[in-house]
Backbone as CSV, one residue per row, in Angstrom:
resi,resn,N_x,N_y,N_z,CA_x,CA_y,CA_z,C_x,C_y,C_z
1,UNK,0.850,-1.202,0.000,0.000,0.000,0.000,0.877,1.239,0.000
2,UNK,0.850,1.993,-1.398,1.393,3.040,-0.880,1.012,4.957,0.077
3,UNK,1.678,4.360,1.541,0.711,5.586,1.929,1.690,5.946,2.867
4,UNK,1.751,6.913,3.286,2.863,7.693,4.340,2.058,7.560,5.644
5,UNK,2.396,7.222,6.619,1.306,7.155,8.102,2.143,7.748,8.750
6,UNK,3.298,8.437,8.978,4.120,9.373,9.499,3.314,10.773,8.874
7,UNK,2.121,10.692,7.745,1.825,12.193,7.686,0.795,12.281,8.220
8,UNK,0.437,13.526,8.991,-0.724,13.701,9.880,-1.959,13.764,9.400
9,UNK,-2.142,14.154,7.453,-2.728,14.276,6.745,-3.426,12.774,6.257
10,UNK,-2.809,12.134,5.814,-2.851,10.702,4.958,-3.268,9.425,6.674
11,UNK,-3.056,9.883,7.708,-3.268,8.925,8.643,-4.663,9.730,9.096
12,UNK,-5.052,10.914,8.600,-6.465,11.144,8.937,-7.615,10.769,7.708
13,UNK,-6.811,10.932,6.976,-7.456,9.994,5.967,-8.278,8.786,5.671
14,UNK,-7.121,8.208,6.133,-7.144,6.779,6.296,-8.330,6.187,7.239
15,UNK,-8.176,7.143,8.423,-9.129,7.372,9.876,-10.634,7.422,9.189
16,UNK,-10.845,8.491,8.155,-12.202,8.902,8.074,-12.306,7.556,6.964
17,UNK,-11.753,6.912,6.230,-11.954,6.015,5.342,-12.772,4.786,5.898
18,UNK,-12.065,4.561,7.122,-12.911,3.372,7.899,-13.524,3.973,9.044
19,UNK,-13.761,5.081,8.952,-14.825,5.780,9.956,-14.554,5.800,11.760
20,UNK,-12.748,5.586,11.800,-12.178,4.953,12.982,-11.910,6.675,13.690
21,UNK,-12.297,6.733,15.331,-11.702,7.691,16.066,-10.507,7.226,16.881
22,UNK,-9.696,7.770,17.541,-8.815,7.630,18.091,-9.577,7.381,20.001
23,UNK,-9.404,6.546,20.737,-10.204,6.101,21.702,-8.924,6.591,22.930
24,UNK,-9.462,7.175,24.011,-8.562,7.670,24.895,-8.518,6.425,25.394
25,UNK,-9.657,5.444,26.209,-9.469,4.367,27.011,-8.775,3.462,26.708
26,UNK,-8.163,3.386,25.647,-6.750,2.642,25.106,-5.683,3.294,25.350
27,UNK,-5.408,4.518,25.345,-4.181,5.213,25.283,-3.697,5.616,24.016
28,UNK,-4.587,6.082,23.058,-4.590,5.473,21.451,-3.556,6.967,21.357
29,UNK,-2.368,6.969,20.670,-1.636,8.442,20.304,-1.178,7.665,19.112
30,UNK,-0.811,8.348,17.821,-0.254,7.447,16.692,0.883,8.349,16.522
31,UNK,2.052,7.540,15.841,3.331,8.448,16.102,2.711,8.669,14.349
32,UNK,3.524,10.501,14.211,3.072,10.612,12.987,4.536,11.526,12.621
33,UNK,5.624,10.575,13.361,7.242,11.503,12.503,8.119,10.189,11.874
34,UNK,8.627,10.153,10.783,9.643,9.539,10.209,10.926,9.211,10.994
35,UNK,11.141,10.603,11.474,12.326,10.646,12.371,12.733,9.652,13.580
36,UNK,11.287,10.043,14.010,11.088,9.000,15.411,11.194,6.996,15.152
37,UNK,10.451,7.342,13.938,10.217,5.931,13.406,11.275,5.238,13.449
38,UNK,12.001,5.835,12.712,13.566,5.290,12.337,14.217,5.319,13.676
39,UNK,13.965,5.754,14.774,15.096,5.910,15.781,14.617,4.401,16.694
40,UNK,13.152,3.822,16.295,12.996,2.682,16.815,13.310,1.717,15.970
41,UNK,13.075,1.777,15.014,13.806,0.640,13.871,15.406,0.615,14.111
42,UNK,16.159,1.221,13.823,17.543,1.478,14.605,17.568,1.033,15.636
43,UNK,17.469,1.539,16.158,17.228,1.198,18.017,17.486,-0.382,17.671
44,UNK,16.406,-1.156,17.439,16.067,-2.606,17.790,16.967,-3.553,16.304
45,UNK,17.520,-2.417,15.805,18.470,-3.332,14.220,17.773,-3.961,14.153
46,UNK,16.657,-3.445,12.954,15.860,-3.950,12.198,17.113,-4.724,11.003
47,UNK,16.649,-5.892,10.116,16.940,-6.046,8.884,16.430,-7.232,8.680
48,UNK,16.627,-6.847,7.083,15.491,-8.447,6.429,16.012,-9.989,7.321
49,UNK,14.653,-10.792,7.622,14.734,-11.556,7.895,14.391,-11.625,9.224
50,UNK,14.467,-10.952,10.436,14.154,-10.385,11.802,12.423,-10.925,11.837
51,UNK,12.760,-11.796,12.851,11.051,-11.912,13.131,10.660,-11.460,14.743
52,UNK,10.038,-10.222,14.846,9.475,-9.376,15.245,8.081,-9.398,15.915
53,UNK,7.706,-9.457,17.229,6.526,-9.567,18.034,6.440,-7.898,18.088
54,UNK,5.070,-7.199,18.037,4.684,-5.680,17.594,3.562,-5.948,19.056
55,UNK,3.442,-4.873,19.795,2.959,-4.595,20.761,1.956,-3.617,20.481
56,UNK,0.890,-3.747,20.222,0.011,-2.233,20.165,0.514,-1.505,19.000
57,UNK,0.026,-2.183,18.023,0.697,-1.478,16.531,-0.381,-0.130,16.256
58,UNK,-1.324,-0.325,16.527,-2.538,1.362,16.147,-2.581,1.056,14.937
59,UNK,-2.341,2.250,14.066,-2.638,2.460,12.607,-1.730,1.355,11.814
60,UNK,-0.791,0.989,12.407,0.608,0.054,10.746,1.501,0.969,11.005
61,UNK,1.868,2.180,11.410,2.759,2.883,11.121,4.323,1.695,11.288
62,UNK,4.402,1.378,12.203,5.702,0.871,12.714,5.384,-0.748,12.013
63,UNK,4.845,-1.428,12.340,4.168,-2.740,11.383,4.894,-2.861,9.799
64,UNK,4.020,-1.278,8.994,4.508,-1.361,7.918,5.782,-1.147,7.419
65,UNK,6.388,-0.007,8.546,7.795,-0.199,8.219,8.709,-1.549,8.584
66,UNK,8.439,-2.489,9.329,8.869,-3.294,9.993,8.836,-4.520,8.635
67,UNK,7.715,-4.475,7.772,7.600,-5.510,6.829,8.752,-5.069,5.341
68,UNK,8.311,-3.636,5.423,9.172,-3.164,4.292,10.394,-3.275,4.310
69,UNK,11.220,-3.707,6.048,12.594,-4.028,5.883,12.845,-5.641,6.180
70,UNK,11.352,-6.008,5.519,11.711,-7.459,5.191,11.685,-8.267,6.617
71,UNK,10.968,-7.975,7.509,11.132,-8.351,8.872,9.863,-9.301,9.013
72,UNK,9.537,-10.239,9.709,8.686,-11.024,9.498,7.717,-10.475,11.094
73,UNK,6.845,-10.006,11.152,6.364,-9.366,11.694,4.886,-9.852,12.301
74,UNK,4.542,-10.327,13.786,3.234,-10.155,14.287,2.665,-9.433,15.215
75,UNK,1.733,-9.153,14.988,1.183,-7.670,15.978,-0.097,-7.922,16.383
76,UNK,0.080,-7.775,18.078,-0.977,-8.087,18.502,-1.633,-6.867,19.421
77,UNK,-3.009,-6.266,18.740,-3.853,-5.010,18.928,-4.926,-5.664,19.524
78,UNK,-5.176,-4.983,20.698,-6.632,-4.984,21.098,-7.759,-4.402,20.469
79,UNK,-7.604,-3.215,19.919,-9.074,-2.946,19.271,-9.264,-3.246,18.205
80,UNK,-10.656,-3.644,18.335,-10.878,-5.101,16.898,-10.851,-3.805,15.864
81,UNK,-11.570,-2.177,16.149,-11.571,-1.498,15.099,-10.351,-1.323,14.044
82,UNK,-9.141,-1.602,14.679,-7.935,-1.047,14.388,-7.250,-1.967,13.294
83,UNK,-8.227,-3.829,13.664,-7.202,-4.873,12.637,-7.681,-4.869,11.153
84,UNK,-8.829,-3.820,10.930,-8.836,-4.107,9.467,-7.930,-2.487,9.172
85,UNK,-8.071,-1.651,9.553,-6.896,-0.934,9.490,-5.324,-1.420,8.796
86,UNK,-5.390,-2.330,10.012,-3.780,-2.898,9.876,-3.743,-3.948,9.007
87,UNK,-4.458,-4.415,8.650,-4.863,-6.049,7.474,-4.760,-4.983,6.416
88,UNK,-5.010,-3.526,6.539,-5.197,-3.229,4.865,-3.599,-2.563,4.801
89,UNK,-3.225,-1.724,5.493,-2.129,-0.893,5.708,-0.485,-2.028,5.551
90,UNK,-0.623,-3.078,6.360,0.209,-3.742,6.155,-0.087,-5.522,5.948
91,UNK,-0.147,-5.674,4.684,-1.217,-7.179,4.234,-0.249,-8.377,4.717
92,UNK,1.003,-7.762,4.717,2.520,-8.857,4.955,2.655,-8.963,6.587
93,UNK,1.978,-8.255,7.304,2.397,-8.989,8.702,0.805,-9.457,9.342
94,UNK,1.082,-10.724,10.198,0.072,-11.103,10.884,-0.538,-10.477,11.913
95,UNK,-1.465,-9.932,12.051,-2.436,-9.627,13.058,-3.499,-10.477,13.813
96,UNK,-3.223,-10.397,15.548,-3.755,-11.106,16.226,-4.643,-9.851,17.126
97,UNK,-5.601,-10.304,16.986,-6.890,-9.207,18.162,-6.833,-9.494,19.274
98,UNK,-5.654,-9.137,20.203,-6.545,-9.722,21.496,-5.298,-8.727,22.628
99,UNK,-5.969,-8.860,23.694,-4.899,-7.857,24.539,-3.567,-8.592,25.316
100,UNK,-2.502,-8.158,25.034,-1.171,-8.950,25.451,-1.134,-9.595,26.762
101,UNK,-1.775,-9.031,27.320,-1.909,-9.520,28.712,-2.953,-10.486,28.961
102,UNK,-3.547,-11.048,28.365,-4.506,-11.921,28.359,-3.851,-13.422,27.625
103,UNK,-2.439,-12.865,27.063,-1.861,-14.276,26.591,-0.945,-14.698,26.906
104,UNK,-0.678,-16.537,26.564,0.494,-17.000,27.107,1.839,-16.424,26.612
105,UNK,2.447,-15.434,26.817,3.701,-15.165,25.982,4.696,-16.036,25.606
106,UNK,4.768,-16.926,26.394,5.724,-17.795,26.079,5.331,-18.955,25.080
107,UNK,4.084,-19.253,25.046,3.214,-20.113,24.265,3.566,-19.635,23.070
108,UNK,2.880,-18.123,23.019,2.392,-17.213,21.419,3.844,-17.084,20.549
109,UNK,5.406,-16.918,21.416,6.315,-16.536,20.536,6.923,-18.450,20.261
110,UNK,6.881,-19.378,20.828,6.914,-20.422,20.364,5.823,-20.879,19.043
111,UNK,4.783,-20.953,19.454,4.104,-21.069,18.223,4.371,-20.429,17.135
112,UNK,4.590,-19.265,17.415,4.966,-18.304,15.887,6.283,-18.024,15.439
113,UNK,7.238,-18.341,16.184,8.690,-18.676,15.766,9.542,-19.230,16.292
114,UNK,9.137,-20.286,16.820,9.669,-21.240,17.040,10.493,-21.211,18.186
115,UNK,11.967,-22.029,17.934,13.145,-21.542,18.529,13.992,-20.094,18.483
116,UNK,13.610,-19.485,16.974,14.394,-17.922,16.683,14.016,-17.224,18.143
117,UNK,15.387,-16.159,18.031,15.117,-15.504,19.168,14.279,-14.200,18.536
118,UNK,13.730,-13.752,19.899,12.802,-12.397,18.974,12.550,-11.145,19.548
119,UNK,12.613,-10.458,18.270,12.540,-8.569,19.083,11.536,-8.333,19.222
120,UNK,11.059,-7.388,19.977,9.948,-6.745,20.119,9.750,-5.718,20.748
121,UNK,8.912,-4.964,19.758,8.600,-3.056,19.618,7.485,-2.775,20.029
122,UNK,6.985,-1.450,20.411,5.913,-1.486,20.917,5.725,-0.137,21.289
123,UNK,4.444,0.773,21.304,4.107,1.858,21.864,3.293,1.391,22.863
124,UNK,3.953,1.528,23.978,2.658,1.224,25.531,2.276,2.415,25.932
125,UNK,0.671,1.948,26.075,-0.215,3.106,26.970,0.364,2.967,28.374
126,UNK,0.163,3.932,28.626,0.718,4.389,30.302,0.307,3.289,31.129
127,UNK,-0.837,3.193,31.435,-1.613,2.517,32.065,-0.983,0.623,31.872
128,UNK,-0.667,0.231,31.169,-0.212,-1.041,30.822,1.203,-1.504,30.663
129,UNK,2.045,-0.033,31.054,3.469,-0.366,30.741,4.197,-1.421,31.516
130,UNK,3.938,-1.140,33.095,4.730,-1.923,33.683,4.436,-3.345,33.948
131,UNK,2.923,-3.804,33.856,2.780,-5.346,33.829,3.302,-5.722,32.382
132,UNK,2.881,-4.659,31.066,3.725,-5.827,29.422,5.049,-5.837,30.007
133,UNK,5.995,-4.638,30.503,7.461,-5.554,30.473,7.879,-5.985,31.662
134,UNK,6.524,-6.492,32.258,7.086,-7.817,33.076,7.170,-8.999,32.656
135,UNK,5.908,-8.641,32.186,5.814,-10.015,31.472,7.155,-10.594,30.346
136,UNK,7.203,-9.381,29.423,8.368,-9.871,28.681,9.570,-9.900,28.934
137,UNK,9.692,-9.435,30.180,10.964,-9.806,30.960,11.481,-11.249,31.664
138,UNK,9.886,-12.017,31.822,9.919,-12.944,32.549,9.802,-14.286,31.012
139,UNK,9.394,-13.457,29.493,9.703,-14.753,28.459,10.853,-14.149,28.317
140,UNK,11.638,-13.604,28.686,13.233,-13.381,28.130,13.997,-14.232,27.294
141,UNK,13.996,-15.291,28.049,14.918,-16.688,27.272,14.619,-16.544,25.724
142,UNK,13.551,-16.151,25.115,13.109,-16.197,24.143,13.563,-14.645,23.101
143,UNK,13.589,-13.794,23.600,14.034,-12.465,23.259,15.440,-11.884,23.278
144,UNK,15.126,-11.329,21.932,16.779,-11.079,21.918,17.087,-9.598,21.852
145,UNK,16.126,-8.759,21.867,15.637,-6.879,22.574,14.178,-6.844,22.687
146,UNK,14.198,-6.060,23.250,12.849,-5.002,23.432,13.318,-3.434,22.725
147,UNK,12.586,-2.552,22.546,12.688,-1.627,22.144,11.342,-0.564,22.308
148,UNK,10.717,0.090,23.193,9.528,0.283,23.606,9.433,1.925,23.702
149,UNK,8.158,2.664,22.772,8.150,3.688,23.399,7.277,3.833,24.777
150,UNK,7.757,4.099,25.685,6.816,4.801,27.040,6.960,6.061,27.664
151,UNK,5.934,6.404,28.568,6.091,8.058,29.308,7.415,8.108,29.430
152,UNK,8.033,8.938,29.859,9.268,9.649,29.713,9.397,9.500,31.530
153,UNK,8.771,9.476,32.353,9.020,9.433,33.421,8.639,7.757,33.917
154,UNK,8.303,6.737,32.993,8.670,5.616,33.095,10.053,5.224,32.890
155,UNK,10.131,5.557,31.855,11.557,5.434,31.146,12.744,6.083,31.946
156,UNK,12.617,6.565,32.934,13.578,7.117,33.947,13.513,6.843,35.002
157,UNK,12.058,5.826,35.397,12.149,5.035,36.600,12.889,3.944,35.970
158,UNK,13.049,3.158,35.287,13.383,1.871,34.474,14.986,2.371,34.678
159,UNK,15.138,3.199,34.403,16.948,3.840,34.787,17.368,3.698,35.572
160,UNK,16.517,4.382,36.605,16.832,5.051,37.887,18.252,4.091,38.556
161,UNK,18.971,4.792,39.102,20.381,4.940,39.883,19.961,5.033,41.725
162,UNK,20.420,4.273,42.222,20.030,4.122,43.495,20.282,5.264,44.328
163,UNK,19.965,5.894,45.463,19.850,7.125,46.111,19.276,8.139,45.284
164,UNK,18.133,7.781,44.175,17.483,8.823,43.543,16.033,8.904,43.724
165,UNK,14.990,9.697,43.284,13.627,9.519,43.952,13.414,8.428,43.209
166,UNK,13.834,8.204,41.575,12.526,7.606,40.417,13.245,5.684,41.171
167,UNK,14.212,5.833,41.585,14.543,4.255,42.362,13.435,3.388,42.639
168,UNK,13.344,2.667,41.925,12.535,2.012,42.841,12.515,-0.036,42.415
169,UNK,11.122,-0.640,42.997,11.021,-1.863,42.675,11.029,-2.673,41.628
170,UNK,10.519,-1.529,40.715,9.994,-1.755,38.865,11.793,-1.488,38.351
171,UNK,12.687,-0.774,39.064,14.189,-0.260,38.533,14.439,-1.853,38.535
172,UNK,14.996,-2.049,40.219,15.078,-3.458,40.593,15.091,-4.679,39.293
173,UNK,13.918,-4.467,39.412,13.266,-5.983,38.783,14.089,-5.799,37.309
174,UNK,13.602,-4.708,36.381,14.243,-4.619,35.011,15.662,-4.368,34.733
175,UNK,16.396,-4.385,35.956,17.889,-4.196,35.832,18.201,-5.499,36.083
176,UNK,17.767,-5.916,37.014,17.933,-7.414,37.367,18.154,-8.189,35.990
177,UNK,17.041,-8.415,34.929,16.854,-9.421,33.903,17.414,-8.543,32.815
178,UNK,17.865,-7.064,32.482,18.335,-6.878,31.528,18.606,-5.695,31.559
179,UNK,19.474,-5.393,30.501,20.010,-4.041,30.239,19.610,-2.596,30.089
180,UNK,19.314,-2.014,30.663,18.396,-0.640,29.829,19.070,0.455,29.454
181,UNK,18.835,0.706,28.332,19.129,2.134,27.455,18.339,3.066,26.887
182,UNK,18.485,4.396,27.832,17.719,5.461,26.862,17.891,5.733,25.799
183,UNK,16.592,5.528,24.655,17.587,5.766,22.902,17.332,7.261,22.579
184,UNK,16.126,7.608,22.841,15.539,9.113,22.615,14.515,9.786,23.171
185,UNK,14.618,10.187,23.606,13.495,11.395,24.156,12.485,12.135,23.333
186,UNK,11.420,12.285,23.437,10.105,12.303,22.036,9.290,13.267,22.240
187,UNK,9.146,14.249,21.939,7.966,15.092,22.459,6.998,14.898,21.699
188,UNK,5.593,15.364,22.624,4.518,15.143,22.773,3.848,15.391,21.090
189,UNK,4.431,16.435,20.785,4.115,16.727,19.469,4.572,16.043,18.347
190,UNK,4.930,14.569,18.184,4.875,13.884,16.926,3.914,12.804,16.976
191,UNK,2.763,13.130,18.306,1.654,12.220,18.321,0.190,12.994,17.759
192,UNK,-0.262,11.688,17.569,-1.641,12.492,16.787,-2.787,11.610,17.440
193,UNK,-3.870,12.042,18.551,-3.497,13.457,19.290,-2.221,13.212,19.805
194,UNK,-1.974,14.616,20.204,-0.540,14.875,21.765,-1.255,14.153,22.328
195,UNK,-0.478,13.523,23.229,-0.902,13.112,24.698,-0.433,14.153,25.852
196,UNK,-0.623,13.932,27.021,-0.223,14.927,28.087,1.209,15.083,28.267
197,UNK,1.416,13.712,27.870,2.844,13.828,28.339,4.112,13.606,27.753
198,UNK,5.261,13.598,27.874,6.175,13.420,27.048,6.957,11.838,26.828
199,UNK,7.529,11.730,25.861,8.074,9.838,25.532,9.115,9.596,25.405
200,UNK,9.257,8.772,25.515,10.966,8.708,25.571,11.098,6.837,25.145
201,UNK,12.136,6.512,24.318,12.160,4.818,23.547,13.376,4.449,24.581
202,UNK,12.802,3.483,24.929,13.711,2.591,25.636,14.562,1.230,25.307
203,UNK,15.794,0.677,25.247,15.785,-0.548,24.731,16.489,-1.389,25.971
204,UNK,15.952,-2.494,26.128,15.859,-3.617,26.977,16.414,-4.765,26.387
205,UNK,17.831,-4.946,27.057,18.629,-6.276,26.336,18.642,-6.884,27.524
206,UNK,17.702,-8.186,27.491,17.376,-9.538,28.567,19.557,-9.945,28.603
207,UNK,19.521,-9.874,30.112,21.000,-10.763,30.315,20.771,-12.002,30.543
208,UNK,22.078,-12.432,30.283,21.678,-14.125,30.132,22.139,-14.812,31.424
209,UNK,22.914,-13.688,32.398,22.525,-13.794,33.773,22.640,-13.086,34.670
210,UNK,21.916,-13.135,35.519,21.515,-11.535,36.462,22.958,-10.950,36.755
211,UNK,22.871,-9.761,37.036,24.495,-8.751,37.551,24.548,-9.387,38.782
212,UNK,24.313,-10.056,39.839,24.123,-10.181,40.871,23.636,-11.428,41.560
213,UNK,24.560,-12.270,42.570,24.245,-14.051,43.084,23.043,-13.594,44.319
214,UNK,22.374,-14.403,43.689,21.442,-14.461,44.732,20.835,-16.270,44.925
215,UNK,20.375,-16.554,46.098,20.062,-17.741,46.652,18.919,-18.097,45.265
216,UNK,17.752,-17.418,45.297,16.833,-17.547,44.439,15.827,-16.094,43.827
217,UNK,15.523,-16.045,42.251,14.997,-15.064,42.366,13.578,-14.592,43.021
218,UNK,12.965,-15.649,43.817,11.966,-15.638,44.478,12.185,-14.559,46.056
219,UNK,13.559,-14.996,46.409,13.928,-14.674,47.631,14.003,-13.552,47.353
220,UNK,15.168,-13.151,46.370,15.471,-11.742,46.254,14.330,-10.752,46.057
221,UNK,13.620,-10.999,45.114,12.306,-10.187,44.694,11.464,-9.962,46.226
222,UNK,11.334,-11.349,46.849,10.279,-11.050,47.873,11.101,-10.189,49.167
223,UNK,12.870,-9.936,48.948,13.204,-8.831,50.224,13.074,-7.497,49.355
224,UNK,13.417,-7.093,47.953,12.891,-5.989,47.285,11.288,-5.126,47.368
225,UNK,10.577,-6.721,47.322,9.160,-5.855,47.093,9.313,-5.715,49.056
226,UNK,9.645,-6.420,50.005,8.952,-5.981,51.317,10.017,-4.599,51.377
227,UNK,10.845,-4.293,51.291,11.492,-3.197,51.368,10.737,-1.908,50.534
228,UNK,10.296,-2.017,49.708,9.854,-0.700,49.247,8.115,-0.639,49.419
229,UNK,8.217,-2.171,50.339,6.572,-1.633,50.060,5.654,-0.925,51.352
230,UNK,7.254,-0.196,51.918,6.964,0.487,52.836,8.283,1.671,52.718
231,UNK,8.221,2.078,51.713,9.706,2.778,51.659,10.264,4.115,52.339
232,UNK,9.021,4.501,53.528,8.996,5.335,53.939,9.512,5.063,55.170
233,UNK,9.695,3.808,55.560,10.109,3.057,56.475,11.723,2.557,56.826
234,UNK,12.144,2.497,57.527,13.576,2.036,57.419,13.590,0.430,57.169
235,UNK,14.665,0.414,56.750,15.049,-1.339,56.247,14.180,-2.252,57.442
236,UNK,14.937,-1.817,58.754,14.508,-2.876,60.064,12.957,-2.820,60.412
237,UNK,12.604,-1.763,59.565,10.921,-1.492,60.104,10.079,-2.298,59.230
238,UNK,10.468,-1.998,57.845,9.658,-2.843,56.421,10.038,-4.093,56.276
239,UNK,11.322,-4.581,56.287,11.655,-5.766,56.663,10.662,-6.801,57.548
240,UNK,10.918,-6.118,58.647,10.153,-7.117,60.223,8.792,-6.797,59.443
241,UNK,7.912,-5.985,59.189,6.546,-5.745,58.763,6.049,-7.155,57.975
242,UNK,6.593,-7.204,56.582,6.351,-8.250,55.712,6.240,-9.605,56.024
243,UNK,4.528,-9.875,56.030,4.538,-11.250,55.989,5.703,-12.282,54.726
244,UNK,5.920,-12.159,53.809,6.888,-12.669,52.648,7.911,-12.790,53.127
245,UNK,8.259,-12.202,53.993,9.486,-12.838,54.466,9.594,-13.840,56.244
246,UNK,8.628,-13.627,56.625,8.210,-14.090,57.994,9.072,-14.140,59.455
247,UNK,10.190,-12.801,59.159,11.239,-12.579,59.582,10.718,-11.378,61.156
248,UNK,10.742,-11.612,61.942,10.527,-10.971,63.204,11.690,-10.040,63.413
249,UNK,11.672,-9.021,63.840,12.707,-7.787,63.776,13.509,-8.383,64.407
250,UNK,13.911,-8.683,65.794,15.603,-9.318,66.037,15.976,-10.089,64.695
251,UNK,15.452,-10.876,64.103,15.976,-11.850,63.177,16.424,-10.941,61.962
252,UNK,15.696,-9.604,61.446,15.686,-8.917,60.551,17.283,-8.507,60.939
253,UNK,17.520,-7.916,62.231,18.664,-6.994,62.870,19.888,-8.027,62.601
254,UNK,19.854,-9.609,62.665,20.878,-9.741,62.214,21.121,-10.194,60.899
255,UNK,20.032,-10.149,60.270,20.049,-10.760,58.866,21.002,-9.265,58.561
256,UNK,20.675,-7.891,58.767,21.135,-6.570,57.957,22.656,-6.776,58.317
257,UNK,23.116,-6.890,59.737,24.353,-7.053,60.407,25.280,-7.842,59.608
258,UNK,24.615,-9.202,59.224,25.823,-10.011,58.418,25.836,-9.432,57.066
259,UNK,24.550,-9.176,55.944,24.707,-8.469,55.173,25.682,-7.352,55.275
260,UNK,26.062,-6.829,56.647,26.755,-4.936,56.269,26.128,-4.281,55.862
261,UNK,24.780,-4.059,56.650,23.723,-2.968,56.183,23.403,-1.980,57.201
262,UNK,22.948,-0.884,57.698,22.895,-0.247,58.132,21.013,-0.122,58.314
263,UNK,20.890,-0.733,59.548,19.549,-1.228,59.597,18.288,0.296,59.404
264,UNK,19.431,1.429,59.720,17.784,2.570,59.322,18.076,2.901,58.020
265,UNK,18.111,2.614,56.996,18.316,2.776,55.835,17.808,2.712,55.377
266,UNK,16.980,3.328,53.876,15.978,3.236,53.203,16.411,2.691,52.075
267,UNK,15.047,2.125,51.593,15.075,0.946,50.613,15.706,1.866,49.225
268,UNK,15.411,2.999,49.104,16.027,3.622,47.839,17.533,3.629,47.689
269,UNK,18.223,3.773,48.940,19.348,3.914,48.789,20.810,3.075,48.447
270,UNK,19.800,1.847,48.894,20.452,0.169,48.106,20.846,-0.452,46.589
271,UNK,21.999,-0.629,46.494,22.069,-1.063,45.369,21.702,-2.412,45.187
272,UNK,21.713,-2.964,43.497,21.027,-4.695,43.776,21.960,-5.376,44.493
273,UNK,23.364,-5.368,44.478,24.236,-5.959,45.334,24.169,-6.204,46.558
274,UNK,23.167,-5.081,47.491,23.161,-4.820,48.711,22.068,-5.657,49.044
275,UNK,20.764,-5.283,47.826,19.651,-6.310,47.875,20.058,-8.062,48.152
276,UNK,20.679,-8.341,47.345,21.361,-9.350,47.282,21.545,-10.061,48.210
277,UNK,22.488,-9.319,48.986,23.450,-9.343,50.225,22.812,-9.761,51.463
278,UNK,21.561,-8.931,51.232,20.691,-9.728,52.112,19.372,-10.569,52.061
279,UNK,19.107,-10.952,50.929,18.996,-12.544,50.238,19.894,-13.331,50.354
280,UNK,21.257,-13.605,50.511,21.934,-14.446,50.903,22.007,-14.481,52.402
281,UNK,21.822,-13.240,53.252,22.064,-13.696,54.277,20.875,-13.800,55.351
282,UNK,19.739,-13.774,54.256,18.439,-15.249,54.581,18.358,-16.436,54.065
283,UNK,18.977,-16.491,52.921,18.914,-17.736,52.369,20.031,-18.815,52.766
């Protein structure tokens, strides 16, 4: 099909052709710059042959470029309005209707490619960012990047550097299983509508083993989440609190002691090492 969906003109077009509005309760924004486009295709080294899982494709914009560099491409959209859109816009990649989170991920990229390892792109609505890349953090074995646009102040919690505010559990977890890199920063104005807020593309390279020994990742996760899930709290206070760990404050006081922790300490100010440190010295 030849049609430009980077122009704000030709993607409203297209809109009134199948009589489609743009739906806030999705998070619906369509990127409508070339520039940007390319900085996610880049980003994730696109090239022929690349078979590609598409997250919330909207109009084809990213879909169709994704086929045109020969990339073998499936995209799975929740709004049923959107798949004849994308069935017409891009006829070469497969479209599945249904919402990502409602499927087996690990099932869906086996069935559809097998053993290949696989990238996957994606514009996430706010609202859905941090359960999709859990999830695809947790089929990792299977993935060989992510490449995702999200809010701009997601994308800097996903960073975040320990002793900073955006620190936190969601940092944790996605540093833990993989790499993160800011690729670009996006303003609001190459979406159609703007959204409120500003974007920023992230890319996520799954490690093939954590920065950091820990007993189990069950353990570790469950002293992370009781630590911040009082983060207003000192280590010895949120610690002893958490049923997940079933640790009574003397026991907490020397679990921090052999770790080398400094029991009023707040959970932000820990690195994963430190996390660690004291996962091993419960486990």
């Amino acid at each position: 099909m030849n049609i430009d969906l980077t122009s704000p003109v030709q993607l409203m077009e297209l809109f009134r052709r199948f009589g489609f509005r743009p739906r806030k309760r999705f998070g619906q924004n369509f990127l409508v710059d070339g520039n940007v486009l390319n900085k996610i295709l880049d980003g994730a080294d696109i090239h022929e042959g690349d078979v590609v899982l598409e997250v919330g494709p909207g109009a084809g914009t990213l879909t169709l470029a994704l086929t045109q560099r020969g990339a073998k491409a499936i995209a799975v959209e929740v709004d049923r309005d959107l798949v004849a859109i994308l069935s017409d816009v891009a006829p070469g990649a497969e479209i599945i209707n249904a919402d990502i989170l409602s499927l087996n991920l690990p099932q869906l990229l086996r069935d559809h490619f097998g053993e290949s390892k696989v990238k996957v792109l994606g514009n996430l609505p706010y609202y859905i960012t941090s359960p999709i890349i859990s999830e695809l953090l947790l089929a990792r074995s299977q993935i060989e990047r992510i490449v995702l646009m999200v809010q701009k102040e997601v994308a800097e919690r996903l960073r975040a550097c320990p002793g900073t505010k955006d620190f936190g559990s969601m940092s944790v977890f996605v540093q833990y299983y993989a790499e993160v890199e800011i690729i670009a920063h996006v303003s609001r104005n190459v979406f159609l509508p703007p959204p409120d807020v500003s974007s920023a593309i992230v890319r996520l390279t799954p490690r093939e083993r954590p920065p950091v020994d820990v007993p189990s990742d069950e353990l570790f996760f469950d002293v992370v989440h009781c630590a911040f899930g009082q983060r207003r709290k000192t280590l010895l206070n949120s610690l002893s609190d958490c049923q997940a760990l079933g640790l009574v404050k003397e026991q907490v006081s020397q679990v921090l002691h052999a770790a080398r922790i400094e029991p009023s300490r707040r959970p932000e100010t820990l690195s994963l090492e430190e996390f660690a440190s004291i996962a091993r010295a419960i486990g």
